[in-house]
ZAMARGU-4260 file (C-alpha; in steps of 0.2 Angstrom, whole numbers, plus 5000, padded with zeros to 4 digits):
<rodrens>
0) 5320/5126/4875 | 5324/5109/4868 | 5343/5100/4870 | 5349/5083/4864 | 5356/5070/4875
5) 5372/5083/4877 | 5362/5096/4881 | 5365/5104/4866 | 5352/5116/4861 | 5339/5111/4849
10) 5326/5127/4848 | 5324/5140/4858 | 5308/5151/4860 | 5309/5167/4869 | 5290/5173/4873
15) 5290/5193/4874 | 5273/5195/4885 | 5276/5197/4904 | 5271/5181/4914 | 5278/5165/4917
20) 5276/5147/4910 | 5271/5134/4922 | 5271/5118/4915 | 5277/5107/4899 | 5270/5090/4896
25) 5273/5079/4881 | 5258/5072/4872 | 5261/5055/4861 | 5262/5063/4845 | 5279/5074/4853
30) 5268/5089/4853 | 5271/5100/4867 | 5255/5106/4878 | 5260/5120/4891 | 5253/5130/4904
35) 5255/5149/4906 | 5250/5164/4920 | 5251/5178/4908 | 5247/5197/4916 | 5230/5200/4911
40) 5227/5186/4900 | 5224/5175/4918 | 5226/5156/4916 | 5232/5151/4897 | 5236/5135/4889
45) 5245/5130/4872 | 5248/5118/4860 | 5266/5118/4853 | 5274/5106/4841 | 5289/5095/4840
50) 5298/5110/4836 | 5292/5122/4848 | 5280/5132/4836 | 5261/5137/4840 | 5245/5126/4835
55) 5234/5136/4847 | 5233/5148/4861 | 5218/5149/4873 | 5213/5159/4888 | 5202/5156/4904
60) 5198/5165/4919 | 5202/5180/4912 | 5212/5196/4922 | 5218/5187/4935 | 5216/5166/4936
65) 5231/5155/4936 | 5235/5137/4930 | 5244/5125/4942 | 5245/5108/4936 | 5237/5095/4921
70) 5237/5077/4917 | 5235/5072/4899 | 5221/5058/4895 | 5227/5045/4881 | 5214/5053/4868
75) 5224/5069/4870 | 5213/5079/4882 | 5219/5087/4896 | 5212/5090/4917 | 5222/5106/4921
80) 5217/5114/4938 | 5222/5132/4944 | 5214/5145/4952 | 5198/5156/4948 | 5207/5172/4953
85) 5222/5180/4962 | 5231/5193/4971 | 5245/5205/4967 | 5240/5212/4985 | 5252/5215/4996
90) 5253/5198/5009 | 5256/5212/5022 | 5239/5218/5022 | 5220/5211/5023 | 5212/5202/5011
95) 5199/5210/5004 | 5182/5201/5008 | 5175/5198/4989 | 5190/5190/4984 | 5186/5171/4987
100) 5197/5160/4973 | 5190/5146/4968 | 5202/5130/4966 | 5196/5123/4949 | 5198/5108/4940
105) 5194/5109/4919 | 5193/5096/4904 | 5202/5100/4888 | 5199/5093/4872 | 5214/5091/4860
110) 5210/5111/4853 | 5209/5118/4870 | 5189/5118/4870 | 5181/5117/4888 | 5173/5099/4888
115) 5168/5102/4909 | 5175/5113/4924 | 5173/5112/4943 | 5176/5124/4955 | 5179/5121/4975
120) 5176/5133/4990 | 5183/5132/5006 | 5172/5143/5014 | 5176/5154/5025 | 5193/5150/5022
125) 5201/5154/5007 | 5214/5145/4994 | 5231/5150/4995 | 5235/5160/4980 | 5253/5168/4979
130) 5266/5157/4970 | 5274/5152/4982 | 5265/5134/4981 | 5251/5128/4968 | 5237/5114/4966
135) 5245/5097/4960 | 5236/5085/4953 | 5239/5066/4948 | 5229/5051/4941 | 5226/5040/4953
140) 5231/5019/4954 | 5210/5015/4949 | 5211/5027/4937 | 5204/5043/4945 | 5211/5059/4950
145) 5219/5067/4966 | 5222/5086/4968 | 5233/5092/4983 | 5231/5112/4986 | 5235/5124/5000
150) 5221/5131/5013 | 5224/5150/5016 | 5226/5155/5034 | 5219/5167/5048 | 5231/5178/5056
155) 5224/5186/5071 | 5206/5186/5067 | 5211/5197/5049 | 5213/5185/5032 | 5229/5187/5028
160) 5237/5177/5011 | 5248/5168/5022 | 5247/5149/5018 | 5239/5138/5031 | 5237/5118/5029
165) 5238/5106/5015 | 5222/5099/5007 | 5222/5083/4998 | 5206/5076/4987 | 5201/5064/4977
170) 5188/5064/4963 | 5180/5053/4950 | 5185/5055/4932 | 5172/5072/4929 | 5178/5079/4944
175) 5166/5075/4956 | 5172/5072/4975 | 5175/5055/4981 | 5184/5063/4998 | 5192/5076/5007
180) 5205/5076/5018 | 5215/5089/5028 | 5232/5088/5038 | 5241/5099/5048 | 5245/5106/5067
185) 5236/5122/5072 | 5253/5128/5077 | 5262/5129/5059 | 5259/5135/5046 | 5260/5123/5029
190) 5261/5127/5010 | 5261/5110/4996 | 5274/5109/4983 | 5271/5092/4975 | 5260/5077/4976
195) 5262/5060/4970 | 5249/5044/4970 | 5261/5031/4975 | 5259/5013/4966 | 5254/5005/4982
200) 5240/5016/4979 | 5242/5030/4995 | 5248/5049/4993 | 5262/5058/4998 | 5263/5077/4999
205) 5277/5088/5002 | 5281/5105/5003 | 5286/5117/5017 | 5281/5121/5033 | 5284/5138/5045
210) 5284/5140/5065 | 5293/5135/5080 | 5302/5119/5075 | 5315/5106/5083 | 5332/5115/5086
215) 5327/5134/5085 | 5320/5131/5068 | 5308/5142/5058 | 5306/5133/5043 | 5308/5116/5036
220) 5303/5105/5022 | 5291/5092/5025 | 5285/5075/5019 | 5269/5067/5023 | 5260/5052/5019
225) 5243/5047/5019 | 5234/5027/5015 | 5222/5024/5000 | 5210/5033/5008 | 5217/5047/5010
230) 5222/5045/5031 | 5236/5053/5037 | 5245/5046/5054 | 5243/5061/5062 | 5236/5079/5063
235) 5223/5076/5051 | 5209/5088/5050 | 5192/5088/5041 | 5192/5104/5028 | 5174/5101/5018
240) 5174/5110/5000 | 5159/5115/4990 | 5158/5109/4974 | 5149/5120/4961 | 5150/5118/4940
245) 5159/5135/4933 | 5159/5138/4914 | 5174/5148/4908 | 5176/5155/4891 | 5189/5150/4880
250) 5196/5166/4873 | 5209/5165/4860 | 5226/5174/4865 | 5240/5179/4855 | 5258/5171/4859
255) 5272/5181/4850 | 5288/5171/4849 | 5305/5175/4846 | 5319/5162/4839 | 5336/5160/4847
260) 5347/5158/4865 | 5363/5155/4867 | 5372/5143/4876 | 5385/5146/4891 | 5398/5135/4899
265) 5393/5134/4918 | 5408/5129/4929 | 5401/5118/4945 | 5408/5111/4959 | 5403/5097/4968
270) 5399/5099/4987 | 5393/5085/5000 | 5383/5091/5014 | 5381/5081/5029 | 5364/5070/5033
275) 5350/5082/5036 | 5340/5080/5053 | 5322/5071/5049 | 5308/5074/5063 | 5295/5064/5066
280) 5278/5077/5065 | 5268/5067/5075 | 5279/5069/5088 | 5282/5087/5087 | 5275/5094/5103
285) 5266/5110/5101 | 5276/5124/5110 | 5262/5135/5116 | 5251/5124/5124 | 5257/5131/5142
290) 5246/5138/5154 | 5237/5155/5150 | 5246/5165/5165 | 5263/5164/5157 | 5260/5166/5139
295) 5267/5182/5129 | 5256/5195/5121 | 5259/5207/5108 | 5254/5223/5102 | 5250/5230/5090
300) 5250/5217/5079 | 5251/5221/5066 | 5262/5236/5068 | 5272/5250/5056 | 5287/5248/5064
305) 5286/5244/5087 | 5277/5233/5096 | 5279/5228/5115 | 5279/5210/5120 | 5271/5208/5140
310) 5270/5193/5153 | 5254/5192/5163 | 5265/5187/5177 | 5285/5194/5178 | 5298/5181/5171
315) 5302/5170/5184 | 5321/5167/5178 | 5333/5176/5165 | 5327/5173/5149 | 5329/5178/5130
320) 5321/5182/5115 | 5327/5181/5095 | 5318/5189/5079 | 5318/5179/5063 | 5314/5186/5046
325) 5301/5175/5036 | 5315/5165/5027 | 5320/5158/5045 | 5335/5170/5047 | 5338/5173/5064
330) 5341/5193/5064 | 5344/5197/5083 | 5342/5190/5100 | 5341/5199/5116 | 5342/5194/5136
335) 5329/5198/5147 | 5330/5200/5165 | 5322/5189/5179 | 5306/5199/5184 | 5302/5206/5168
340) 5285/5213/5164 | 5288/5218/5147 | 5301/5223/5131 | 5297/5236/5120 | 5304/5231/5099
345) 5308/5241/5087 | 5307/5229/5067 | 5303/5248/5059 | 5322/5245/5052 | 5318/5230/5043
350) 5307/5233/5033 | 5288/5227/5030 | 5287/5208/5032 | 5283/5194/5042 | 5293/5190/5057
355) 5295/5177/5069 | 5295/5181/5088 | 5301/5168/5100 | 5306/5170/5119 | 5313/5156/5127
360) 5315/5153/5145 | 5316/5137/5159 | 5296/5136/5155 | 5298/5132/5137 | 5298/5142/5121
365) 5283/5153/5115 | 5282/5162/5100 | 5270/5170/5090 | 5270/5178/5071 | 5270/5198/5069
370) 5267/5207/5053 | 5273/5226/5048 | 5265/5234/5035 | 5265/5250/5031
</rodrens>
């Protein structure tokens, strides 16, 4: 949809075919180039005009690849990045072992003809896929590109899709590597929303990160920052990739549109909110760095519905322990007695998810992630 400076609409478009757009950019011309994940029609871009009306529609990475994120080059061409393939998969259950996405990065010309494309492995890792965070990618102060995307996770020695760490790179204009850099605590779990090449020519990435945070928190937004060189302060990690040259097929693809939306009146109120809390990360002292003989175990993990936390040695004061769901909600806490050897949980009545066990006691506060599936 297009409005005026009113926000009065202009055109609408509504696109019947299931799937999602996931970007617009303006070309210089006022032509509209935008990026689609459409079900079995995997990553798409287009062409629209000023008005919103189809010059051309083309596929890649046909059933199940996505597009992220583009940059458009002043001759009209266009670096879009994405991933190879993806998962409907439950995030509750294994990852298969062939599926291995590869993050790519692809040269349009002005009709959507593959001029070169690179993909990246992380092998044995994987790319995080689900859409809960994408690849970003942005032109760089010299003039070259830098590409931020999420490393996938191991969850208990089993490949879950659960995100992992941020990745940040940088690459010359055809996509060759120039460096790779990594970021992140072994403790939490990270996932990249945005990326920005700053003018004083260093990155900052943002996005959210899960696990057992200042205050009782599960989950909070994060900003980082890293030099020219790609260096973070803190908590920087290597994460190699594998650079290989991939040769889609630009397959034509059918976009049927429909004229017409209508416009509501939306009443809102203004609400301040206090100052939020910032944290330094490299200050954040991992929780569960204690000594082995007083770490929590669970099992199973995962489970269908009960699991039983235990203490190698019997708690040595009254204690608690709280469940959160994977939003950060806390759902219930419970006291346990001093000498304590165990505590049998029932999560069976919440549902399949991931949840967030933490007991907390005068030796600190351990936690650890468990997963019910079916």
């Amino acid at each position: 949809m297009r409005v005026d400076s009113t926000l009065a609409p202009v055109w609408a478009k509504y696109f019947v075919q299931s799937g999602g757009f996931q970007f617009v950019k303006e070309l210089s011309n006022s032509d509209l180039l935008v990026g689609l994940n459409k079900d079995t029609a995997g990553a798409v871009v287009a062409r629209l005009d000023a008005n919103g009306d189809l010059l051309w529609c083309k596929s890649y990475f046909r059933p199940v690849g996505r597009v992220h994120d583009a940059v458009v080059e002043a001759d009209g061409s266009v670096i879009v990045t994405g991933v190879t393939e993806s998962t409907t998969q439950s995030l509750f259950n294994p990852l298969p072992s062939s599926f291995h996405p590869r993050l790519f990065m692809m040269k349009l010309d002005g009709a959507g003809v593959v001029q070169w494309c690179k993909g990246y492995t992380n092998d044995p890792q994987r790319w995080y896929t689900l859409p809960t965070y994408y690849s970003r990618i942005e032109r760089t102060l010299d003039g070259q590109l830098a590409v931020c995307a999420t490393v996938g996770a191991e969850e208990n020695g089993m490949n879950y899709n659960f995100e992992g760490r941020p990745f940040l790179m940088k690459t010359d204009g055809n996509g060759d590597t120039v460096w790779t850099r990594s970021v992140g605590s072994a403790e939490f779990n990270y996932g990249i929303r945005d990326l920005l090449a700053h003018s004083d020519g260093s990155y900052l990435i943002s996005g959210g990160v899960l696990g057992n945070l200042p205050e009782q928190q599960t989950a909070l937004p994060f900003i980082f920052k890293a030099d020219s060189l790609g260096h973070f302060a803190c908590a920087e990690r290597t994460q190699p990739v594998q650079m290989m040259d991939l040769f889609p097929t630009d397959s034509s693809f059918t976009l049927t549109s429909v004229d017409g939306a209508v416009a509501h009146t939306a009443n809102l109120l203004d609400t301040i909110y206090p100052p939020v809390g910032v944290y330094d990360h490299c200050l954040m002292v991992p929780v569960h760095e204690e000594p082995a003989a007083r770490r929590m175990q669970v099992r199973p993990n995962p489970t269908t519905a009960a699991i039983t936390m235990t203490f190698t040695d019997p708690l040595r004061a009254d204690s608690f322990y709280s469940v959160y769901d994977g939003r950060g909600r806390l759902l219930f806490q419970r006291p346990l007695p001093s000498g304590a050897t165990s505590e049998d949980i029932d999560l069976g009545r919440f549902g399949q998810g991931v949840y967030l066990l933490k007991l907390t006691g005068p030796d600190g506060v351990f936690h650890e992630r468990v997963v019910v599936s079916p």
